[in-house]
C-alpha positions in Angstrom: 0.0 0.0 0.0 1.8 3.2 -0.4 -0.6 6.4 0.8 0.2 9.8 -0.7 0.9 12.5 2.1 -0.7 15.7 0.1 0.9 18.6 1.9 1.2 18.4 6.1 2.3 21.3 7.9 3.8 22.8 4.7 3.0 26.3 3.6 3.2 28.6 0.6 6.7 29.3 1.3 7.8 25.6 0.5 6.5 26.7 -3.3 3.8 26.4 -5.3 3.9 22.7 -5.7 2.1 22.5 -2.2 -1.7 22.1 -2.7 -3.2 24.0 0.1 -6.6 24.8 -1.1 -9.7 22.4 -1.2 -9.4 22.3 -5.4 -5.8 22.1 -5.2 -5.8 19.3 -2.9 -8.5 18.1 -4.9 -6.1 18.3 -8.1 -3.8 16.6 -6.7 -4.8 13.8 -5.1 -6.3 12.5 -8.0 -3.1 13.2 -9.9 -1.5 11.1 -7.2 -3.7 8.0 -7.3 -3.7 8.4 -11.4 0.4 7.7 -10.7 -0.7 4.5 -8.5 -1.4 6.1 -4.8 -3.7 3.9 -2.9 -4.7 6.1 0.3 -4.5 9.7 0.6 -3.3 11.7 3.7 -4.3 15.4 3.8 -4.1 18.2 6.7 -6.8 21.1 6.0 -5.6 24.4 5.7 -7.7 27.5 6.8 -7.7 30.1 3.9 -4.4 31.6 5.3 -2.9 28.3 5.4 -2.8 27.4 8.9 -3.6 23.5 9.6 -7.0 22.9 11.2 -9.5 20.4 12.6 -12.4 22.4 12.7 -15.4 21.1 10.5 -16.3 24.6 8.6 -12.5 23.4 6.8 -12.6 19.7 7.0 -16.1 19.5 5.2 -14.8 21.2 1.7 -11.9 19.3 1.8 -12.8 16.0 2.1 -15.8 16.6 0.0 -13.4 17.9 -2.8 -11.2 15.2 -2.9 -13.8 13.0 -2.8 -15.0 14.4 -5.7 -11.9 13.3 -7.6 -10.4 10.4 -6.1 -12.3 7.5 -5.2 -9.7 6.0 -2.9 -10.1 6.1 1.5 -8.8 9.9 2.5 -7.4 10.2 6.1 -6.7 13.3 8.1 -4.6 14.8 10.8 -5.5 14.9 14.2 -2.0 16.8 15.3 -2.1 18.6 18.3 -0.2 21.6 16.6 -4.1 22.7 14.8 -5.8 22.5 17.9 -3.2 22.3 21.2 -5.9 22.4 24.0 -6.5 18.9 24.4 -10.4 19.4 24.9 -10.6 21.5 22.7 -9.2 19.1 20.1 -12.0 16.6 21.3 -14.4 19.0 20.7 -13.4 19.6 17.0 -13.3 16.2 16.5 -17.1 15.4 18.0 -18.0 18.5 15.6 -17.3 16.6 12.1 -19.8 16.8 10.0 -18.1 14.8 7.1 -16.0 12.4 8.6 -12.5 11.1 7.0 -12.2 7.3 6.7 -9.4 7.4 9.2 -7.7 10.4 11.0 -3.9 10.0 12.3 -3.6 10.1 16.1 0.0 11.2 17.6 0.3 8.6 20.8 2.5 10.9 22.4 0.1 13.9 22.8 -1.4 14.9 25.1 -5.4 13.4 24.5 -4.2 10.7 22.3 -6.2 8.2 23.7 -9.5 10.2 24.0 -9.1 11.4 20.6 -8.4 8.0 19.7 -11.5 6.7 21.4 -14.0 9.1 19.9 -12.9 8.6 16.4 -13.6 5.0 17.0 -16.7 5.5 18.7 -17.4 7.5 15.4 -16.2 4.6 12.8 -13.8 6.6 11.7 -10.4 4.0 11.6 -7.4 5.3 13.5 -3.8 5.5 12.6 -1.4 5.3 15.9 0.8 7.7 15.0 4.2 6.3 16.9 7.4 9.2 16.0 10.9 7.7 17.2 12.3 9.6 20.1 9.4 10.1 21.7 6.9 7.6 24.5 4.5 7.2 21.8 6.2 3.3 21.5 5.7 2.5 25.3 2.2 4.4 25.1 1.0 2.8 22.2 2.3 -0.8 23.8 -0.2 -0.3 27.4 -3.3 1.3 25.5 -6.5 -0.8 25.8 -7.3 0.8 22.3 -4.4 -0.8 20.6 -6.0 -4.2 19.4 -8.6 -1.8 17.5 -6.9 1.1 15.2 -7.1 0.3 11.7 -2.9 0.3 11.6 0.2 2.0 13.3 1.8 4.6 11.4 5.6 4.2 12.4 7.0 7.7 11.7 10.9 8.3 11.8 11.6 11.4 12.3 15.3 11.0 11.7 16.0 13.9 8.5 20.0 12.1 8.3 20.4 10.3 5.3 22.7 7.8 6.5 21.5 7.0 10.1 17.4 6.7 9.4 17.3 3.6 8.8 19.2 2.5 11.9 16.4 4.6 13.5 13.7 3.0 11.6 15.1 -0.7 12.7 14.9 0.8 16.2 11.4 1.9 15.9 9.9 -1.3 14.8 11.9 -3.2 17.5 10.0 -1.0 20.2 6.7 -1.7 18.5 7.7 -5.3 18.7 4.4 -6.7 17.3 1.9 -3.4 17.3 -1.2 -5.0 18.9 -0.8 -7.5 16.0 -1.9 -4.2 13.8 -0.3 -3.5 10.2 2.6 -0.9 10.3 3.1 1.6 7.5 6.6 2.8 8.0 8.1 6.2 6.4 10.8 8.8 7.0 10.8 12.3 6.5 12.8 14.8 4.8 16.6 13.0 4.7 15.2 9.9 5.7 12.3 9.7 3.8 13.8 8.1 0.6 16.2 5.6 2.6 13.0 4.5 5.3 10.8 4.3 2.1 13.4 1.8 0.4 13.2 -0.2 4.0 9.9 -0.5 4.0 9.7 -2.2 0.4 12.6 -4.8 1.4 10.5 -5.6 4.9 7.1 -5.5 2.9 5.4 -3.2 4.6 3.1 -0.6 3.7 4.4 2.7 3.2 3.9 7.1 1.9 5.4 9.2 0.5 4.4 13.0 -0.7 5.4 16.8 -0.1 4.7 16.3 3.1 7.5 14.2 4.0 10.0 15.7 1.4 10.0 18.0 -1.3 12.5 16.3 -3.0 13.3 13.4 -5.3 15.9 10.5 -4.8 18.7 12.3 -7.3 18.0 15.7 -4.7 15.7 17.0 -8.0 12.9 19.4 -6.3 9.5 17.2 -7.1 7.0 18.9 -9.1 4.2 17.2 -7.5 3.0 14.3 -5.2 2.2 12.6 -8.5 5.8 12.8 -9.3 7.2 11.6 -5.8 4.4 8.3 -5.8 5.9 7.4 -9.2 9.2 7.8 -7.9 8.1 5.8 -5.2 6.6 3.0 -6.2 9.9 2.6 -8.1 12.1 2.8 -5.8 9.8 0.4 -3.3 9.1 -2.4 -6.1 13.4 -2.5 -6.7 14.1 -3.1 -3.1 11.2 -5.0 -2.8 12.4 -7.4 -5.6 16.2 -6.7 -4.9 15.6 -8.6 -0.8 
């Protein structure tokens, strides 16, 4: 499976590649699942670009993406849009159009209520578990971890050369995740050499401008379209090279 991250926390400033915009996000999600995407990830932007959970944004989003890519679209939960941890609960009870999964950072604060309510909802929950943090050892004693819909291993190693040692490192604290499927991925440095890991251990993986704006070669990408080509690529040769 390999799920296009559309834009994260990215901004104008990162260039004009970065869909931000309901129609650009739109655009380009179904440009990324034309070049063989599976999933989409998206974080909604306010109209000045600041991520947000609140429904008056989510709606037009999912709804426009919908529109033009009939593949499962996931959100952000992160507590960066909304840092009040009952406040973020109360964005989240507020959805109107619901994702078909929303990513769940295990070492927030809230995780595990936010976690809980999306369930409650049927929306399917990715356990967001970053290296260096508790998420791991969080994730490992929640009640709720037999029931998300997979753990999203991020590495948040940017080095080149050491993220897949940190990778390797992340998946031995998971140890076996609830029994749950792992999608592994890097970012920025490490996206590219985590993304190549995760095709020789078979596991399900992203890639997009949210994790890098940049091809293998250090090329700027032109799009996500352009990076889930690249990807698949780069995943099926070290999926076939192992």
């Amino acid at each position: 499976m390999m799920q296009v991250c559309l834009n994260g926390r990215r901004s104008a400033a990162d260039g004009a590649c970065v869909p931000l915009s309901p129609r650009e996000l739109a655009r380009s999600a179904a440009d990324a699942v034309a070049a063989g995407a599976t999933e989409v990830h998206v974080h909604p932007k306010t109209p000045c670009g600041h991520d947000s959970l609140s429904p008056r944004v989510l709606a037009p989003t999912l709804e426009a993406i919908r529109a033009s890519a009939s593949v499962p679209v996931g959100v952000t939960t992160g507590a960066w849009a909304e840092p009040d941890p009952a406040a973020r609960l109360d964005r989240v009870r507020g959805w109107t159009v619901l994702p078909d999964f929303a990513s769940v950072n295990w070492h927030e604060p809230g995780a595990e209520e936010v976690a809980e309510q999306l369930l409650a909802m049927g929306i399917g929950v990715e356990a967001g578990i970053w290296s260096g943090t508790d998420g791991a050892a969080r994730f490992a004693a929640s009640p709720l971890g037999p029931r998300v819909l997979r753990v999203l291993a991020e590495v948040t190693d940017p080095d080149p050369v050491t993220a897949e040692t940190s990778a390797r490192a992340l998946l031995a604290e998971l140890d076996d995740a609830h029994g749950r499927p792992v999608l592994l991925h890097g970012e920025e440095g490490g996206t590219w050499p985590v993304l190549r890991l995760a095709g020789r251990l078979g596991l399900a993986t992203r890639i997009g401008l949210e994790d890098t704006l940049f091809l293998p070669d250090g090329e700027r990408a032109s799009s996500n379209a352009q990076l889930v080509a690249e990807g698949l690529v780069q995943y099926g040769s070290f999926q076939r090279s192992s």
